[in-house]
C-alpha positions in Angstrom: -47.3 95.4 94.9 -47.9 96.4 91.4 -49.4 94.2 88.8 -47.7 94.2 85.6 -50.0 93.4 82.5 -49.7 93.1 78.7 -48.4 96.4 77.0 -51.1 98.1 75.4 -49.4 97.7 71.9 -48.9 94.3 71.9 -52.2 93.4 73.0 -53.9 95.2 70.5 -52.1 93.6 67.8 -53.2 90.7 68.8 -56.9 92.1 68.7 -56.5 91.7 72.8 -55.6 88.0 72.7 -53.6 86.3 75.3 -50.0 84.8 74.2 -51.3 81.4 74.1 -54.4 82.2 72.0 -52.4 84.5 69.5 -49.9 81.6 69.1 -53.2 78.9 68.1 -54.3 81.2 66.2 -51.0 81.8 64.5 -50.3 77.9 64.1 -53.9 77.6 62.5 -53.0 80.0 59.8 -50.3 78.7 59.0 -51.9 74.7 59.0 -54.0 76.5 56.5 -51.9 77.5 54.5 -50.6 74.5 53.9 -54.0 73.4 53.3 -54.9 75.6 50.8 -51.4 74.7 48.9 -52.4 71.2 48.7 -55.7 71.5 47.7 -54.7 74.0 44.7 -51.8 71.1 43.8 -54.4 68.1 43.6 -56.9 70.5 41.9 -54.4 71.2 39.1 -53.2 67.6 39.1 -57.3 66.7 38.4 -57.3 69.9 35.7 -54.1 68.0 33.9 -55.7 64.8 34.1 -58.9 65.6 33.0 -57.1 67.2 29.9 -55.2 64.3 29.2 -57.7 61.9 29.2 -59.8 64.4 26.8 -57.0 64.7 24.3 -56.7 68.5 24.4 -52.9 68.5 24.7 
């Protein structure tokens, strides 16, 4: 019986991760991303505020 493994190429694109660990990974990056988008929209909401409330507009 042969054992069948992982082709070589997709493994190493996935820096030799297994499916399930390459798909965490990928869901984390992409829960960060959403992260980062909200954090850069409440920081500019605080910037516009700030400014607002200052009387520089």
């Amino acid at each position: 019986m042969v054992k069948r493994g992982v082709p070589e190429h997709i493994r190493s694109d996935n820096g030799g991760m297994k499916v399930d660990q390459a798909k965490r990974l990928k869901d984390l990056e992409k829960e960060n991303a959403r992260l980062k988008r909200l954090l850069a929209d409440a920081e500019l909401d605080k910037a516009i505020l700030k400014e607002a409330t200052a009387g520089n507009f």
